[in-house]
C-alpha positions as CSV (number, residue, x, y, z in Angstrom):
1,X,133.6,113.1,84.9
2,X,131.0,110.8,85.7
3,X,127.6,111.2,84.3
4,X,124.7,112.6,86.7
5,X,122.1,110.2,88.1
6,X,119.4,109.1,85.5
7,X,121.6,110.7,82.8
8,X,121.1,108.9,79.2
9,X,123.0,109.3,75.9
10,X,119.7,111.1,75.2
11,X,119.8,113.3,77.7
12,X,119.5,117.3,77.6
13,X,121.3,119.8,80.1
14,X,119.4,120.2,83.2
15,X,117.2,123.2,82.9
16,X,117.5,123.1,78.7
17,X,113.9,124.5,77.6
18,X,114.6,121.0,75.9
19,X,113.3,119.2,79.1
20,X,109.7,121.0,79.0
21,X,109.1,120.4,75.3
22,X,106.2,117.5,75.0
23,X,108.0,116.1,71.7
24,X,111.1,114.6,72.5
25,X,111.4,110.5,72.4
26,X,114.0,109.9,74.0
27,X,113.8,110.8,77.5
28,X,112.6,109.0,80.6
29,X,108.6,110.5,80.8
30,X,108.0,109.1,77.3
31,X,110.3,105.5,77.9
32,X,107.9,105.2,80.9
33,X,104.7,106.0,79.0
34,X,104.7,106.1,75.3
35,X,101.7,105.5,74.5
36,X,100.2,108.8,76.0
37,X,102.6,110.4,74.0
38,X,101.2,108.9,71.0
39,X,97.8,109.5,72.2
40,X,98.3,113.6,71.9
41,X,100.6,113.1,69.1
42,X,96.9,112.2,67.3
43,X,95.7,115.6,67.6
44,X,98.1,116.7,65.3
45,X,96.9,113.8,62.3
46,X,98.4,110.8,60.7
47,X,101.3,112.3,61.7
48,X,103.1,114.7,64.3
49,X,106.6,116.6,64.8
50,X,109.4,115.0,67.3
51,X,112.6,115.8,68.4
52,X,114.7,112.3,68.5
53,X,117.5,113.5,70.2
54,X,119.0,116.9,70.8
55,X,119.2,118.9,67.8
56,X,117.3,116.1,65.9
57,X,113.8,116.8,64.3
58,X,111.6,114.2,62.4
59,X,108.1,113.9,61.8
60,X,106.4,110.5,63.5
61,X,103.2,108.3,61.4
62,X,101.4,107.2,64.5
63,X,97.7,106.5,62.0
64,X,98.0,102.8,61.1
65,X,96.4,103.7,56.9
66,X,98.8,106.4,56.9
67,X,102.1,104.5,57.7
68,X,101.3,102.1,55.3
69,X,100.9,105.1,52.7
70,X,104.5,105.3,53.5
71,X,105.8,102.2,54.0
72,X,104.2,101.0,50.6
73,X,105.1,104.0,48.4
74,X,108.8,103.9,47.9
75,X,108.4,106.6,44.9
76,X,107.6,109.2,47.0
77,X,109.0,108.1,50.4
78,X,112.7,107.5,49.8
79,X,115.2,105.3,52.5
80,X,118.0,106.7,51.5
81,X,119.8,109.2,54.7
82,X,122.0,111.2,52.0
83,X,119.1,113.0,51.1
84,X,118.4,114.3,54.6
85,X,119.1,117.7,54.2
86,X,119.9,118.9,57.5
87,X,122.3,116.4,58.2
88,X,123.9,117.5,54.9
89,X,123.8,121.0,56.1
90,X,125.7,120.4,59.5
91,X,122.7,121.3,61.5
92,X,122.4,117.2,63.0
93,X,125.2,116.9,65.6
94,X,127.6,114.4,64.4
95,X,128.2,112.8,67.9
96,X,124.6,112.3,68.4
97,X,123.4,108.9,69.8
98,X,120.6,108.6,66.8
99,X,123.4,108.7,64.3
100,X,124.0,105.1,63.8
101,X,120.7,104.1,63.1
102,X,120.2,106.9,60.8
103,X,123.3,107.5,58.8
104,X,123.8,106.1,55.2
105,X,125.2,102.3,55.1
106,X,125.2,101.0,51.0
107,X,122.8,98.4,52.9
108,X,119.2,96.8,51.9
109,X,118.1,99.4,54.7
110,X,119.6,102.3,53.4
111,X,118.9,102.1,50.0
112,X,116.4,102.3,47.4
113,X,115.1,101.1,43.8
114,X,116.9,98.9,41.6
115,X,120.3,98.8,44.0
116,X,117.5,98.0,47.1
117,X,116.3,95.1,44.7
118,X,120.0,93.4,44.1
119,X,121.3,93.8,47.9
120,X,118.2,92.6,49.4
121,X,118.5,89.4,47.0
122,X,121.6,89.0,48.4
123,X,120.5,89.4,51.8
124,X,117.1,87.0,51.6
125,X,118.8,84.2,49.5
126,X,121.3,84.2,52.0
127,X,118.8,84.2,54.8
128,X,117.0,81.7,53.3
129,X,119.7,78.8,53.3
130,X,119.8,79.4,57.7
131,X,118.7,75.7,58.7
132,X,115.8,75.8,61.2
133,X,116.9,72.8,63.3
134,X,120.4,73.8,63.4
135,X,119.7,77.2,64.3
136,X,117.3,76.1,67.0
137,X,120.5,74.0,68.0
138,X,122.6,76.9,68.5
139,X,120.2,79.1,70.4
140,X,120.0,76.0,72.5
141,X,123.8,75.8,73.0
142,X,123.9,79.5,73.9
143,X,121.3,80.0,75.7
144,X,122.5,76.7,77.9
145,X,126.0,78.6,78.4
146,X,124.9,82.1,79.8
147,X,122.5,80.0,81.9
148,X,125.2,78.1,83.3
149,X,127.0,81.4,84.3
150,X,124.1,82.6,86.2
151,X,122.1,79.4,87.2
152,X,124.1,78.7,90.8
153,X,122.9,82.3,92.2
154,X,119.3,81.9,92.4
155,X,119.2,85.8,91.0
156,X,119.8,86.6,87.4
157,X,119.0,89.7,85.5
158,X,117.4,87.8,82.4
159,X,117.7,91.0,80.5
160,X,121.3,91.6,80.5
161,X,122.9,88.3,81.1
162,X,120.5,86.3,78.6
163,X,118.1,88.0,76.2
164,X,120.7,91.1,75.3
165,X,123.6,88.7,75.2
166,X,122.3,85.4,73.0
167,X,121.1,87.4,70.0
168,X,125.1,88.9,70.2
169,X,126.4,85.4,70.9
170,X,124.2,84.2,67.9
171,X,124.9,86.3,65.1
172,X,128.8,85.7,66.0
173,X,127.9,81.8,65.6
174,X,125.8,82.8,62.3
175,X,128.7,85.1,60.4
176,X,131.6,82.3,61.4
177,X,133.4,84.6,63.6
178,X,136.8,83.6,65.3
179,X,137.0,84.6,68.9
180,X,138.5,87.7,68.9
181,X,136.8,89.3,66.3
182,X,133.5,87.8,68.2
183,X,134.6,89.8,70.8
184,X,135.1,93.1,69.4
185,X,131.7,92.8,67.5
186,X,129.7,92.0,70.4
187,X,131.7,95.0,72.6
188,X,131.3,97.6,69.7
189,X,127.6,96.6,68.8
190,X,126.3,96.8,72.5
191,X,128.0,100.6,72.8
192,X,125.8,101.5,69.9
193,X,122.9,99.9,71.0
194,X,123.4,101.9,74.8
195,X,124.5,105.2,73.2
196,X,127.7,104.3,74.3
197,X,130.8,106.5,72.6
198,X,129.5,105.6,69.0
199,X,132.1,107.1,67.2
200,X,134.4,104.9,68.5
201,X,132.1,101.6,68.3
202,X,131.5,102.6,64.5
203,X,135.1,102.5,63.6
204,X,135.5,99.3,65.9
205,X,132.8,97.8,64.5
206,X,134.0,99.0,60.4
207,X,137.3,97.1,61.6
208,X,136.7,94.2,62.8
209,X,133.9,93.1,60.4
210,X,136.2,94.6,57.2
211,X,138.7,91.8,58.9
212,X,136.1,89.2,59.0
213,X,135.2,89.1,55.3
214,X,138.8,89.4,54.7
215,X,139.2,86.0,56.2
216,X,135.7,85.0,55.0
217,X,137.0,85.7,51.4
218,X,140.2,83.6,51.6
219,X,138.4,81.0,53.6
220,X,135.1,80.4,53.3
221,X,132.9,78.5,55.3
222,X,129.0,77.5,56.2
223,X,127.8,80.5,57.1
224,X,126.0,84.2,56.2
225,X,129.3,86.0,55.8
226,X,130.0,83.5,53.0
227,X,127.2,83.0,51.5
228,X,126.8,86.6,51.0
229,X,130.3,86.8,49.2
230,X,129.3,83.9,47.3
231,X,126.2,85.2,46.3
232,X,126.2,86.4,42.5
233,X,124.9,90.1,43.8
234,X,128.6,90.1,43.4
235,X,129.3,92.3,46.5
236,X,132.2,94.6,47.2
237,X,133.5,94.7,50.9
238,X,132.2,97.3,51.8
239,X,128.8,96.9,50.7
240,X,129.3,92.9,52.7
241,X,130.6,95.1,55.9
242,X,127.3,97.1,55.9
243,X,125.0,94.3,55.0
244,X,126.4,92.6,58.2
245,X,125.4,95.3,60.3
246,X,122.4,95.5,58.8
247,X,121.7,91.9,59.8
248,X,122.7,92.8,63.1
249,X,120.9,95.8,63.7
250,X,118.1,94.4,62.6
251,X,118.7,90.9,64.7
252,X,120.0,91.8,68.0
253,X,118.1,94.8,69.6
254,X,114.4,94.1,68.3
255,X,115.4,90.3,69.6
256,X,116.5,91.1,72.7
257,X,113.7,93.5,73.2
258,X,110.9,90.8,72.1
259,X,113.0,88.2,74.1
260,X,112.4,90.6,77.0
261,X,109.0,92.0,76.8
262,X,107.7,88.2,76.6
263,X,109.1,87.1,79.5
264,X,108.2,90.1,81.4
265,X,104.8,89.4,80.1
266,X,104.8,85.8,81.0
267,X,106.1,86.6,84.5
268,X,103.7,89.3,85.2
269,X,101.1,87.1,85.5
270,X,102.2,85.2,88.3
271,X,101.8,88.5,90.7
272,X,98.8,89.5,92.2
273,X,96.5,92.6,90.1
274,X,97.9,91.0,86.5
275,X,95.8,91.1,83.7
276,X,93.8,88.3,83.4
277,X,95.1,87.8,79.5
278,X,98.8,87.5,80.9
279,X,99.8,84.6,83.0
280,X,102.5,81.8,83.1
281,X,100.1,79.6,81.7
282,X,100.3,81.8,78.5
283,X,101.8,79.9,75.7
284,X,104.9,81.8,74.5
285,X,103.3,82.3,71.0
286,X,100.6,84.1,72.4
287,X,102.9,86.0,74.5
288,X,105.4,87.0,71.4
289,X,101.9,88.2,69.3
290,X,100.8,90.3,72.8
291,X,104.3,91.8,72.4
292,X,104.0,92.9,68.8
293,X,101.0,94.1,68.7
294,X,101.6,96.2,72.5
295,X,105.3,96.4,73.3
296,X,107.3,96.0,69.7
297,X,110.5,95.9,70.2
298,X,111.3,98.7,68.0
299,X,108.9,101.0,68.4
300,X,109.5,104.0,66.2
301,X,111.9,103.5,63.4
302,X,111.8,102.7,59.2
303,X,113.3,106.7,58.5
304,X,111.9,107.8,55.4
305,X,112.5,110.8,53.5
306,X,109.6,112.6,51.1
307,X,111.1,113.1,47.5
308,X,108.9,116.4,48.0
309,X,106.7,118.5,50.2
310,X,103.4,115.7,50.4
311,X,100.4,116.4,52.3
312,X,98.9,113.7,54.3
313,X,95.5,114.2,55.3
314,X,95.6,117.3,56.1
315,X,99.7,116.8,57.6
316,X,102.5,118.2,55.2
317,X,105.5,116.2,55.0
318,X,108.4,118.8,54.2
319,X,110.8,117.5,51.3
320,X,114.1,115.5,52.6
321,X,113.0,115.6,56.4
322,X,113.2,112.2,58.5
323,X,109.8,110.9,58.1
324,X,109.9,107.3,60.7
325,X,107.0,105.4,61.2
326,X,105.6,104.5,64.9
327,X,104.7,101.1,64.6
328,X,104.1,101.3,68.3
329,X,101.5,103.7,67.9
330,X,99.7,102.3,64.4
331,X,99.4,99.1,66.1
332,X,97.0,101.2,69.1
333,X,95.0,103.0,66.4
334,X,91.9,103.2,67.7
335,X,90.3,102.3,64.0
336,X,91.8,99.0,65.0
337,X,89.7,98.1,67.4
338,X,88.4,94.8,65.7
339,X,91.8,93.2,65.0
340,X,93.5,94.0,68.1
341,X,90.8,91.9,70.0
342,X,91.5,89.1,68.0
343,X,95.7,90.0,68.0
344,X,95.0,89.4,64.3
345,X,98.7,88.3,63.5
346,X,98.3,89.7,60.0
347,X,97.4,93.9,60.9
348,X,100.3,94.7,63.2
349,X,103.3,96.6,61.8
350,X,105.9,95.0,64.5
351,X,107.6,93.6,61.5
352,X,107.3,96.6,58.8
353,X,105.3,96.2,56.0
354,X,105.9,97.5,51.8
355,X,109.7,96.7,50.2
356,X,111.1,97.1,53.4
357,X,109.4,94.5,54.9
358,X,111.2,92.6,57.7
359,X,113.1,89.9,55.5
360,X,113.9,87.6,58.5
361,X,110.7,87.2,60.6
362,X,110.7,83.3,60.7
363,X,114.0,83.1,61.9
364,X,113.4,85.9,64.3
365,X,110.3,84.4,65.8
366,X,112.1,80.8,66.1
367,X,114.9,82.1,68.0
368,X,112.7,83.9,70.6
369,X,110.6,81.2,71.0
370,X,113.3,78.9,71.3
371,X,115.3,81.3,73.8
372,X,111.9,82.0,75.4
373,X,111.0,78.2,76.2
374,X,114.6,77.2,77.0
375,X,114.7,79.5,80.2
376,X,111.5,78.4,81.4
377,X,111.8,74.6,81.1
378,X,115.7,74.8,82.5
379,X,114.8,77.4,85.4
380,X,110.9,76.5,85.6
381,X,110.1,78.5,89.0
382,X,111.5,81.7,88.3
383,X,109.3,84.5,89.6
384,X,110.1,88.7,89.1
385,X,112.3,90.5,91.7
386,X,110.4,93.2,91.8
387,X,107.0,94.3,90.9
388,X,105.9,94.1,87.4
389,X,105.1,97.8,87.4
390,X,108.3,98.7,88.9
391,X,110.7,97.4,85.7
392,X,112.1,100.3,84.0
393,X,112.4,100.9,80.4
394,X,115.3,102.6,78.7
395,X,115.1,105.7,77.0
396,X,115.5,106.2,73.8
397,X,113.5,106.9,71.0
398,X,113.6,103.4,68.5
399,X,112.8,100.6,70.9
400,X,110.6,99.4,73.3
401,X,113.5,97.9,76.1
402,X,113.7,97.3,79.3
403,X,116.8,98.4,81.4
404,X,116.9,95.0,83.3
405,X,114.5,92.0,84.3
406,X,115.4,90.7,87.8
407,X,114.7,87.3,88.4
408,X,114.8,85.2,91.1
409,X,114.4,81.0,90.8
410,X,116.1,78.1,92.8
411,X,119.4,77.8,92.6
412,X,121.0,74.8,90.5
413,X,124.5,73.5,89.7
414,X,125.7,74.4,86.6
415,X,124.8,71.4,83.9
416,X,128.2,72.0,81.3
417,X,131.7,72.6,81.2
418,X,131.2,76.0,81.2
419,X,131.2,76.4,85.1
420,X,135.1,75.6,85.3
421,X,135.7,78.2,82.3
422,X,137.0,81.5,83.3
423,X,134.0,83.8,83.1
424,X,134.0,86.7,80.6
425,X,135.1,90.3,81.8
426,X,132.0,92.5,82.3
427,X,131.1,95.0,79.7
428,X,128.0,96.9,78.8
429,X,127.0,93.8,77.3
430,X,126.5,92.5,81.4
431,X,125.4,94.8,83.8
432,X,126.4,93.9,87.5
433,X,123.8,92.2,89.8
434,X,122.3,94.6,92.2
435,X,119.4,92.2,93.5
436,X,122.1,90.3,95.2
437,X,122.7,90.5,98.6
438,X,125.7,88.3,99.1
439,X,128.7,89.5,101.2
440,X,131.8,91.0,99.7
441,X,134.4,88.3,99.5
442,X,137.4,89.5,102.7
443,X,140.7,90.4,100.0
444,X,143.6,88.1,100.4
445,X,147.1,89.2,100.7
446,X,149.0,87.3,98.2
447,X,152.7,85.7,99.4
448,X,154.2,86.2,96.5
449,X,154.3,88.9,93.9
450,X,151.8,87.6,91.5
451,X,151.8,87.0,87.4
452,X,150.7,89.8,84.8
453,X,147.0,89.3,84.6
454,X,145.8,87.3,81.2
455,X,144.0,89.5,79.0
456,X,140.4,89.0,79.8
457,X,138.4,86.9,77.0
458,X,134.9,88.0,76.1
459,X,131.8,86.4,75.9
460,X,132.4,84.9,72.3
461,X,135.8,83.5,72.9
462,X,134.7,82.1,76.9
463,X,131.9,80.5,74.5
464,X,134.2,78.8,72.2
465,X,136.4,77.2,75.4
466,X,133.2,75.5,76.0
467,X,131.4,74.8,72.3
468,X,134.5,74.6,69.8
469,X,131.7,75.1,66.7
């Protein structure tokens, strides 16, 4: 049965009592306005209840003193899901669309104390021996690609066919995947990401990265996957499995959602009414801070569970209940008034703050920047589509995304090899073009019965044909 108009993974029956509660996060009045949300959330205190998805209660730190509290005091405020004790109870749905970014993974995220210390070593050294020039090599040779498949239209939709898709592409290039399991990961990660049939994109993605670090640990090579098997954290494979995921959670929505929100920030300017601070002529620096500190790309997330029933300021936290911090809403405390007029790069929580703390935030800010500045300089008159307060944003309760960013620019020939390469089969990784108005190709009546179809490669393995890396 096909979904109803507007419906979301998130999305409650039509006339639930659901729909009039002023709580929820993940449906379309708050994805169009959060911030009044977190405005009357502030009556409440630090801190206020939500419901993240159906059947899914948490409490939400929008008070930027009292979400460090948190983030900084792992003694009392715990990571670890297995002590969330309605989930251990039954009462959380097990098919809901939060699940994934909730549930226990033995991973830096999920884990706390002396085992948080030796996987997050792990994860950092590893991190740390990512080369910044090569890197910005790759996110060149990427981002050149899905340009290519797009640049001859003169209409692209720079959400979906570029800033969604290069972190995927990426992270393949970064764990040394072979095509096919490049593939899978970037199908099954993007389901989860859209709330897409997440049981079934778990146990692809389990599979195909449990293959990856099988091959990884017969043959190794120069890249994350090894080096985290290498490291002397000593890792099982199931603990490698989950610290890949973690990697990639962590990498590919909050990058595709800063990628995003810059250049929508950027190419606001260029209509009529924009804020004076936005503009083209806004250096994309300026543009990634603006985003932080206004539009971070995850909004509400870091789940933390009290060891006990803690008051805060007046707030009671109740004992193993999903405690996530807005960083969204600390970063629009009003008692920051001073530093957000300077965008003081050191008070915003877009990257997490405490133990936790966002281990990869150089490499994240060199890859948007270098994604960021690649579009601009290849496509240099591109202009919105539509109005800049027409974009949508996509509900759901973690991130701040848009649904799509439609462009339009001058078209251009294709500049690589990749234009005579037999373009990837569309997934929910691409989302078709409706800002194009071209005529439907008139079908063709073959002569002759024609060959079985080839199985369709995906975007990873249509890379490769081009860049053999």
């Amino acid at each position: 049965m096909d979904p109803q108009p507007g419906a979301t993974p998130y999305s409650a029956p039509a006339g639930c009592p659901m729909h009039q509660q002023q709580t929820s996060l993940y449906g379309p009045e708050f994805a169009a306005d959060p911030h009044r949300f977190y405005e009357a959330a502030r009556t409440h205190g630090p801190a206020a209840p939500i419901e993240l998805a159906p059947g899914v209660d948490a409490t939400l730190i929008v008070q930027h003193e009292a979400a460090l509290r948190v983030l900084q005091n792992p003694a009392l405020f715990a990571r670890d899901s297995r002590r969330w004790a309605a989930l251990r109870e039954g009462a959380v749905p097990m098919d809901s669309p939060v699940l994934p970014m909730m549930i226990y993974r033995p991973n830096c995220l999920f884990t706390d104390g002396a085992e948080h210390l030796r996987l997050r070593k792990a994860v950092t050294e590893s991190l740390a021996r990512l080369n910044s020039s090569r890197l910005s090599r790759d996110v060149e040779r990427i981002a050149d690609y899905l340009i290519d498949q797009f640049i001859e239209r003169g209409t692209a939709d720079l959400l979906n066919e570029y800033a969604k898709l290069l972190p995927l592409l990426l992270f393949n290039q970064l764990f040394g995947c072979p095509g096919d399991i490049g593939d899978r990961l970037t199908r099954s990660m993007s389901a989860i990401f859209d709330g897409e049939d997440v049981l079934r994109a778990n146990a692809e993605l389990t599979e195909c990265l449990m293959e990856l670090v099988s091959i990884k640990r017969r043959q190794p090579g120069d890249d994350i996957t090894s080096w985290l098997i290498q490291h002397p954290a000593g890792l099982r494979d199931e603990e490698l499995k989950d610290q890949l995921v973690m990697l990639m959670g962590a990498g590919v929505e909050p990058e595709r959602n800063l990628i995003g929100n810059a250049l929508l920030l950027m190419l606001a300017g260029e209509q009529p009414g924009a804020p004076e601070r936005r503009g083209s002529g806004m250096l994309v620096e300026d543009a990634l801070d603006d985003v932080l500190w206004n539009n971070p790309p995850i909004a509400n997330y870091a789940t933390h569970y009290p060891v006990r029933d803690i008051e805060l300021d007046g707030v009671v936290l109740k004992a193993e209940t999903p405690v996530l911090i807005s960083f969204a809403a600390a970063n629009s405390d009003p008692g920051l008034t001073d530093a957000r007029q300077t965008l003081s790069k050191g008070a915003h929580l877009a990257w997490g703050a405490g133990p936790h703390v966002c281990p990869a935030k150089s490499p994240a800010t060199l890859i948007a920047l270098t994604a960021i500045e690649k579009i601009l300089n290849t496509v240099p008159d591109l202009s919105l589509a539509v109005p800049a307060s027409g974009v949508a944003w996509r509900p759901g309760p973690f991130h701040r995304a848009l649904i799509a960013l439609p462009v339009r620019f001058t078209p251009t020939a294709a500049r690589r090899a990749s234009a005579g390469v037999q373009p990837p089969a569309q997934t929910s990784a691409q989302l078709p073009d409706p800002y194009r108005n071209a005529p439907a190709a008139t079908p063709v009546t073959p002569r002759h019965t024609p060959e079985p179809a080839k199985k369709q490669k995906g975007w990873w393995s249509s890379f490769l044909d081009v860049f053999r890396v």
